[in-house]
C-alpha positions as CSV (number, residue, x, y, z in Angstrom):
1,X,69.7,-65.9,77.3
2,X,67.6,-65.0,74.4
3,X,63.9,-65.4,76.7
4,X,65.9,-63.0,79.0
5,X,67.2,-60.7,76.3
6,X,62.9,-60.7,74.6
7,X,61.4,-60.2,78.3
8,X,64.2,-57.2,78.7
9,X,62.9,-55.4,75.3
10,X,59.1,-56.0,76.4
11,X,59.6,-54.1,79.8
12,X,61.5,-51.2,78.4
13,X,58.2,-50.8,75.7
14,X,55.5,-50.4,78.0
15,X,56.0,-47.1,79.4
16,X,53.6,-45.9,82.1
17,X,50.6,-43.4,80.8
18,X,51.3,-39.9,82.1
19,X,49.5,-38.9,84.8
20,X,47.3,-36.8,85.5
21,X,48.1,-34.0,86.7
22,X,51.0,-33.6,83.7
23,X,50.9,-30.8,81.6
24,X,49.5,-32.0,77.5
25,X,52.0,-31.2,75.2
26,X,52.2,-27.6,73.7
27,X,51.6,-29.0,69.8
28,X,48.1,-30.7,70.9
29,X,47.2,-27.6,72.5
30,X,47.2,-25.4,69.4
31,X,45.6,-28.1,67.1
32,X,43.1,-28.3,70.2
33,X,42.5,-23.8,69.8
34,X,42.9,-24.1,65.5
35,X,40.2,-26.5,65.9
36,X,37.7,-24.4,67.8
37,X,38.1,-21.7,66.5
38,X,37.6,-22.9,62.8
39,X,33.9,-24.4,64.1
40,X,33.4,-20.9,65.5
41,X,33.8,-19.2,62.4
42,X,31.9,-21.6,60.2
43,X,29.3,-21.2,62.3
44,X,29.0,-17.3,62.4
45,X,29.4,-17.5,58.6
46,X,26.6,-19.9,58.0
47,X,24.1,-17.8,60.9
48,X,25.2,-14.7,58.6
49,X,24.4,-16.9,55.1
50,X,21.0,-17.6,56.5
51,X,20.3,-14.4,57.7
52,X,21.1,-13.0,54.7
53,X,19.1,-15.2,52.7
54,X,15.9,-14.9,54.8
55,X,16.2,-11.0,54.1
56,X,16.6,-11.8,50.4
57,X,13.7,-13.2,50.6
58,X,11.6,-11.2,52.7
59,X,12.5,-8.1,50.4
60,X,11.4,-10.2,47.1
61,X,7.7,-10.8,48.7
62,X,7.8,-7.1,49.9
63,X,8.2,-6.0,46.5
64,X,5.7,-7.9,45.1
65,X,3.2,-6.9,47.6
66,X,4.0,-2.8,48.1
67,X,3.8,-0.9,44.9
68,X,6.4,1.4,44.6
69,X,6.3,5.0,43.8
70,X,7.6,5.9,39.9
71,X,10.8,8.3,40.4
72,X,10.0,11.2,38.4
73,X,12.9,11.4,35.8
74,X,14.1,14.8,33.6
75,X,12.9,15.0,30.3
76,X,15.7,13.9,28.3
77,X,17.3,16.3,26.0
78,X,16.8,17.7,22.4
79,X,17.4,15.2,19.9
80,X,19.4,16.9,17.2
81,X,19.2,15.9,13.2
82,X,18.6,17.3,9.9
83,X,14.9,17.1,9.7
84,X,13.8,16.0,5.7
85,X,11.1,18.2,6.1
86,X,7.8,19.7,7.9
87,X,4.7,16.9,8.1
88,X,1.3,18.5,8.8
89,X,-1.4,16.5,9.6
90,X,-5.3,16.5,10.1
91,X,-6.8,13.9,11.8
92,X,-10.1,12.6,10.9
93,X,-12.9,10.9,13.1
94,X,-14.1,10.6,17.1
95,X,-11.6,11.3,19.6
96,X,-10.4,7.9,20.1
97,X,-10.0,7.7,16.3
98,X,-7.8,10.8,16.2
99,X,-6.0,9.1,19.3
100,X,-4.6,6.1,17.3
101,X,-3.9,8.2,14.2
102,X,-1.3,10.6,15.9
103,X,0.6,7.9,17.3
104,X,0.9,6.6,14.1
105,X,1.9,10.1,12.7
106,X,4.5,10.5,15.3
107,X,5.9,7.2,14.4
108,X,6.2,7.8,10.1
109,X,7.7,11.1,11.6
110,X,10.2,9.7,13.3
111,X,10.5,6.7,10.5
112,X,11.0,9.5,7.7
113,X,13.3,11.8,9.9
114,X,10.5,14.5,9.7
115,X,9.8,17.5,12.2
116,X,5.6,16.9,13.0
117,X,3.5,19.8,13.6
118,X,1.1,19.4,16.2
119,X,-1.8,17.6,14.9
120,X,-4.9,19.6,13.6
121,X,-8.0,17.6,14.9
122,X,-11.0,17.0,12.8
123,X,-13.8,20.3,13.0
124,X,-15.9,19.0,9.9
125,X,-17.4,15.6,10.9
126,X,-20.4,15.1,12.5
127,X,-19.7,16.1,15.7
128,X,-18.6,19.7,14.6
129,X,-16.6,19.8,17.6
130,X,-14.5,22.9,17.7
131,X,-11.8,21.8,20.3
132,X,-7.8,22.0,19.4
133,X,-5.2,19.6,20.0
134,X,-4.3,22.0,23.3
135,X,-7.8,22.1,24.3
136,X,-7.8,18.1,24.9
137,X,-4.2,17.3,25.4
138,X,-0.8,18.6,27.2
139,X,0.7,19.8,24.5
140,X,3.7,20.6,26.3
141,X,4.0,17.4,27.8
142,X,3.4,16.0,24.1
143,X,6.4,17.7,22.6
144,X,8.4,17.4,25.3
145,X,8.3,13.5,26.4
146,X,9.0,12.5,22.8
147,X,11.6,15.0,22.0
148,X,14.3,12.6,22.1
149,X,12.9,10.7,19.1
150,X,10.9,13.3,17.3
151,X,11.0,17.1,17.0
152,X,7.5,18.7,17.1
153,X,6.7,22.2,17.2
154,X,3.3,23.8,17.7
155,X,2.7,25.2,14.3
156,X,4.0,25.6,10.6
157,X,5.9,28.5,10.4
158,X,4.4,31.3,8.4
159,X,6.6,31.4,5.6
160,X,5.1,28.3,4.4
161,X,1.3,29.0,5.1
162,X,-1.8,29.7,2.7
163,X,-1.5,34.0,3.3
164,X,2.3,33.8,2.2
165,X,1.2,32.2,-1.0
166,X,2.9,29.1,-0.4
167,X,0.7,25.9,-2.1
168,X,0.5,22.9,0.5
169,X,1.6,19.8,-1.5
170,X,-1.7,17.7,-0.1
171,X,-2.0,13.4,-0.3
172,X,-4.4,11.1,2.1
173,X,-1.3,8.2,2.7
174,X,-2.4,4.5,1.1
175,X,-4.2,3.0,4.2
176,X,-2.7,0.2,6.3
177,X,0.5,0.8,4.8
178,X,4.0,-0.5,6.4
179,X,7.2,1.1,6.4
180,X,8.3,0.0,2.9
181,X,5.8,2.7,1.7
182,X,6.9,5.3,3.7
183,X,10.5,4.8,2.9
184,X,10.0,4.3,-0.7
185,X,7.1,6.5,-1.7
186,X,6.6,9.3,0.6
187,X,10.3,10.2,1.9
188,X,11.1,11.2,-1.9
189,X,7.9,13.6,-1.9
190,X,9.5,15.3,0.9
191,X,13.0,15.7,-0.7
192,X,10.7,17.7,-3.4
193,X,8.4,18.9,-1.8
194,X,9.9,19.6,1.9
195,X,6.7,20.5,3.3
196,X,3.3,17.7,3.0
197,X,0.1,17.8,4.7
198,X,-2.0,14.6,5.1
199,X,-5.0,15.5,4.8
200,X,-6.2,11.8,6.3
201,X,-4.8,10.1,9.6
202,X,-6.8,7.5,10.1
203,X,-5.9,3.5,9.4
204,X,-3.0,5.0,7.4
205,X,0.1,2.7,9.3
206,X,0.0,-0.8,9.5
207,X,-0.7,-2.9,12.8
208,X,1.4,-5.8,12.3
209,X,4.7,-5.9,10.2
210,X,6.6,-3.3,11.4
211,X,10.0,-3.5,13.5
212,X,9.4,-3.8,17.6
213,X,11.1,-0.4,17.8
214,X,8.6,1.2,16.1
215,X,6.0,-0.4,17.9
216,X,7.3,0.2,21.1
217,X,7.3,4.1,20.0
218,X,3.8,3.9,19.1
219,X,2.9,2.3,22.9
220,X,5.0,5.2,24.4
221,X,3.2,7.9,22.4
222,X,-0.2,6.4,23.4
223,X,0.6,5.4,26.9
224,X,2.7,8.5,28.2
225,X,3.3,11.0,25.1
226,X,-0.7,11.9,25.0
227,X,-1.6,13.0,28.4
228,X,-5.0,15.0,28.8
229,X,-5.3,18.5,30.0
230,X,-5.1,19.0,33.5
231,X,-8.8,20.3,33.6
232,X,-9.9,17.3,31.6
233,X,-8.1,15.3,34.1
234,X,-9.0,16.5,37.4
235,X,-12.7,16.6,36.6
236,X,-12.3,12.7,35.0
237,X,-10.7,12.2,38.5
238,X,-13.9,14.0,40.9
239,X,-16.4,11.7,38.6
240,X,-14.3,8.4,39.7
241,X,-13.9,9.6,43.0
242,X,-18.1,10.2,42.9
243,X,-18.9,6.9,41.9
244,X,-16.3,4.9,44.0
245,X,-18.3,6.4,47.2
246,X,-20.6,4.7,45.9
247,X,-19.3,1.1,45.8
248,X,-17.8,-0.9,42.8
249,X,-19.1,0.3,39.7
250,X,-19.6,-0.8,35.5
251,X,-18.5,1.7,32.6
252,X,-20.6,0.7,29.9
253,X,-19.6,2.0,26.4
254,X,-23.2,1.8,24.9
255,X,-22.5,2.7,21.5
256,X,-25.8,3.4,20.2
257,X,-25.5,6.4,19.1
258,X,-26.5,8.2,16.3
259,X,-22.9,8.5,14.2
260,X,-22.0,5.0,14.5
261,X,-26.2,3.4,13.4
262,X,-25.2,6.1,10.3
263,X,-22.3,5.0,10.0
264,X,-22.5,1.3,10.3
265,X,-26.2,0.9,8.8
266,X,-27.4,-0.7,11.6
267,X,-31.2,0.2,12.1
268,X,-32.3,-2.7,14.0
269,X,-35.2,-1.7,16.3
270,X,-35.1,1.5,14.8
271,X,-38.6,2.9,13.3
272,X,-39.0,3.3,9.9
273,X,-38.9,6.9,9.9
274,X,-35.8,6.7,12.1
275,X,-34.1,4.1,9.8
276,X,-34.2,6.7,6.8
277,X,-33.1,9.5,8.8
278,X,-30.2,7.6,9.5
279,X,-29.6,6.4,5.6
280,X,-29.8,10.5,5.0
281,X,-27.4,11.1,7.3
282,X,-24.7,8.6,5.9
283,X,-25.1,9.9,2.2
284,X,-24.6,12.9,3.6
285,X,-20.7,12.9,4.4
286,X,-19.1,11.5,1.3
287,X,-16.6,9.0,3.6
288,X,-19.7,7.2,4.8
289,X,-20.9,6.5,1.5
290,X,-20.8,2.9,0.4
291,X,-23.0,0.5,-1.8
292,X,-27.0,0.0,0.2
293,X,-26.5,-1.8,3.4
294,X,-28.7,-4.7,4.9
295,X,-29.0,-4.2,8.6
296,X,-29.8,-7.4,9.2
297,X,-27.0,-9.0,7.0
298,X,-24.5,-6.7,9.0
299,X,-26.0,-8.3,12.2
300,X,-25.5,-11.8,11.2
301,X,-22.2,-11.0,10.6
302,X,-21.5,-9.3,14.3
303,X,-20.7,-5.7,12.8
304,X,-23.7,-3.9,14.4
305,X,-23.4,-2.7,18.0
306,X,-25.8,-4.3,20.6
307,X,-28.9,-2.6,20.8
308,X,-29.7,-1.3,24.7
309,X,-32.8,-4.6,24.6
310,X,-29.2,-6.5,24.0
311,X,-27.4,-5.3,26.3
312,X,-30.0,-6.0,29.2
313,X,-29.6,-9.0,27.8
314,X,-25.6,-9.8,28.2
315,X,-25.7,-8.0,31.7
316,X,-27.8,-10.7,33.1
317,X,-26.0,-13.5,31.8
318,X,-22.9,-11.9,32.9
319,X,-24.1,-12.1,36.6
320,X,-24.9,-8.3,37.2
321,X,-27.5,-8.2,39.8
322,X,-30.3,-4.7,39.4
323,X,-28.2,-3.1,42.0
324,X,-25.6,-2.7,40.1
325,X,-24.2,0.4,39.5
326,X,-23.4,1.4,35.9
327,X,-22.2,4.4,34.2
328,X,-22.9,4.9,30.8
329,X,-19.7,6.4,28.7
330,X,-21.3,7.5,25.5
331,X,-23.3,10.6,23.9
332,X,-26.9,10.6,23.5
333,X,-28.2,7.2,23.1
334,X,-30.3,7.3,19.7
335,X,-34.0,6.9,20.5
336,X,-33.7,8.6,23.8
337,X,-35.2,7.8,26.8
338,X,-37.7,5.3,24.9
339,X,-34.3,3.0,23.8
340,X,-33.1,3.3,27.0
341,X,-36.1,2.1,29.1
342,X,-35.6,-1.8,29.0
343,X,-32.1,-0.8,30.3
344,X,-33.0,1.4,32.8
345,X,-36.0,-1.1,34.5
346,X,-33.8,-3.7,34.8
347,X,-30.5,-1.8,36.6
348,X,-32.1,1.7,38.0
349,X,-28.4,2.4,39.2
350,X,-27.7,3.6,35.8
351,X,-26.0,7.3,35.9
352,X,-24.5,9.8,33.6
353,X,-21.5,12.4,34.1
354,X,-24.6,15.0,33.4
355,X,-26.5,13.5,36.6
356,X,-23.4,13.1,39.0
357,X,-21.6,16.6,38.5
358,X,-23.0,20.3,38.7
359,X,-24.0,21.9,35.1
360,X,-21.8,24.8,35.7
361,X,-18.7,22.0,35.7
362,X,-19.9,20.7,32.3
363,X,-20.6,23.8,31.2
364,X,-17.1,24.2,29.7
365,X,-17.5,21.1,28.0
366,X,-20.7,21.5,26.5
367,X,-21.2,21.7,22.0
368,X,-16.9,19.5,22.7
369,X,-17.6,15.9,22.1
370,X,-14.2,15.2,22.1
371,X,-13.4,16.2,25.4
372,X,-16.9,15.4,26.9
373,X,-15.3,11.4,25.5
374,X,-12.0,12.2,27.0
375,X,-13.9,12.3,30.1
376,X,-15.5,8.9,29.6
377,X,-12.2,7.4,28.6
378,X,-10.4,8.2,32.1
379,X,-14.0,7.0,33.8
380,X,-14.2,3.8,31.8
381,X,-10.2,3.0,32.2
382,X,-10.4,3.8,36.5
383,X,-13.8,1.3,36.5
384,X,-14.3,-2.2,37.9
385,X,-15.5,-3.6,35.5
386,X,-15.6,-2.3,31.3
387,X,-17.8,-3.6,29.1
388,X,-18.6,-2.1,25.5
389,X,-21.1,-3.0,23.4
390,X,-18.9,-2.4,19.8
391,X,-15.4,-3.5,19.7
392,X,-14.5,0.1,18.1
393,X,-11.7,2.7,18.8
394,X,-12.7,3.6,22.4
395,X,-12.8,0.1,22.9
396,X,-9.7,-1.0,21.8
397,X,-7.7,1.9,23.5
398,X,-9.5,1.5,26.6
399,X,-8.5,-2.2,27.0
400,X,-5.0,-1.2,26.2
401,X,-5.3,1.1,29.2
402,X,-6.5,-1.0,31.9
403,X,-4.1,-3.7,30.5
């Protein structure tokens, strides 16, 4: 009875599989659907991932490879404040000397709270060069792209000039000196005195020391704030243009001429007659004197510039094959066409801005050293290759440039 009752329960288990033709059950149906259409949508949203990605990329090379055009923004407004008073200035020196001296003025302006008059640039040195601030740079675009930190205005009101009877409080600023001095010493001069003119520019900020504001302020005046005149810049631009057609090209900054072998006491080479000429010259502007300089002595310590025999010298070593083609940024090379002979055999491809453009397009420039360098200065920076032969202002500034 109980083998019976077993065999009974077994049978009643084992249910026939349904066949095939029967419908599946609505519940494995849907899980069947959910189930395809989750893969479905995983899928699109991993094509779209990728897709996404690959553009991500694609855009990151392009940008790296396409240079994109600047957007031209407004000039940004007025800054107003209650200036502590009016800061006249006359720069000293070459052009490129003049250069680093009213971004530091612009920046003990802005350090001091001070309105800046537009720089007066040096007429009395040896290059007697009669050009004004407006004759070499924008001065509009000078006033205006730093008139959110600094107000500058063209001149010093009349009230406060020489035919009014008012006495200029004068001072040459402690060279090399950080903002400390500034704050400490000179703002209380300007309490008293409300108007100051420094009658020196040059060397008179320190390099190092100073907050990054500040020197981030003296990069933007350098950089964008001092912008050459549009005449200045269109003729710098035919002379590039010139030698380009011509292939890849050297600016060499042979600084041989006759200020800086005065000025440094460097006579090597020179005759005898020319060595005293040069000695004359140097007494004869009272910030060139010093105690009697030993050309050679100055040489063994690296403060002479290379002579043009020198130069040939480092040209070759540098690779330059006599086919090169070299322009020569500097003024009239001291010794003339004799110093420049060596030079001149071994690269015949050297030229001049007075043998590449008409006279009558120098002729504007002629008796203007300063602006016949501002033309060197955008030849050198647009070059292939720079090389001077003194590490001096145009030097320094030019490699800032091309950095």
């Amino acid at each position: 009875m109980e083998i019976r009752s077993e065999n009974t329960q077994t049978r009643s288990d084992n249910k026939s599989p349904p066949s095939p033709n029967q419908s599946i059950p609505k519940t494995r149906l849907q899980i069947w659907f959910f189930r395809v259409c989750l893969c479905i949508s995983i899928w699109t949203c991993f094509i779209h991932l990728f897709t996404i990605s690959q553009l991500w990329i694609f855009s990151g090379l392009t940008n790296q490879t396409i240079p994109v055009e600047p957007i031209q923004l407004p000039p940004p407004p007025p800054r107003n404040y209650t200036s502590n008073g009016l800061l006249l200035v006359s720069c000293n020196g070459g052009l490129n000397q003049m250069r680093a001296a009213i971004c530091d003025m612009v920046i003990v302006a802005r350090l001091l709270n001070l309105t800046l008059v537009v720089p007066e640039l040096d007429k009395k040195s040896f290059w007697a060069d009669s050009s004004d601030f407006e004759d070499i740079f924008d001065v509009r675009h000078f006033i205006d792209s730093l008139r959110d930190e600094v107000r500058i205005i063209r001149r010093l009101p009349k009230r406060y000039s020489k035919k009014y009877g008012y006495r200029l409080f004068e001072m040459p600023p402690v060279s090399w000196s950080d903002d400390r001095y500034y704050l400490q010493k000179v703002l209380p001069l300007f309490r008293k005195h409300k108007v100051i003119h420094f009658s020196r520019s040059d060397a008179r900020l320190a390099n190092n020391g100073l907050s990054l504001d500040i020197q981030r302020l003296r990069c933007r005046v350098n950089f964008q704030g001092l912008r050459f005149t549009r005449r200045i810049e269109a003729l710098g631009s035919k002379l590039v243009r010139i030698l380009k057609q011509r292939g890849s090209f050297v600016a060499l900054h042979l600084r041989y001429e006759m200020d800086m072998l005065a000025f440094s006491g460097c006579t090597h080479g020179c005759t005898n007659e020319e060595a005293e000429e040069l000695k004359t010259m140097r007494y004869a502007y009272p910030w060139w004197r010093e105690k009697a300089i030993v050309s050679e002595q100055r040489r063994v310590q690296g403060l002479c510039p290379l002579t043009p025999e020198e130069t040939v010298l480092v040209l070759k070593a540098l690779g330059f094959q006599k086919d090169t083609h070299i322009y020569i940024a500097a003024g009239e090379i001291y010794g003339g066409a004799r110093r420049l002979a060596p030079l001149k055999e071994s690269f015949p491809g050297i030229v001049k801005k007075e043998l590449l453009l008409d006279p009558m397009e120098l002729q504007q420039f002629q008796n203007h050293s300063s602006q016949m360098a501002a033309l060197d200065f955008l030849v050198s920076v647009a070059s292939d290759t720079f090389i001077p032969t003194y590490y001096g202002n145009m030097a320094k500034v030019v490699e800032g440039h091309r950095r």
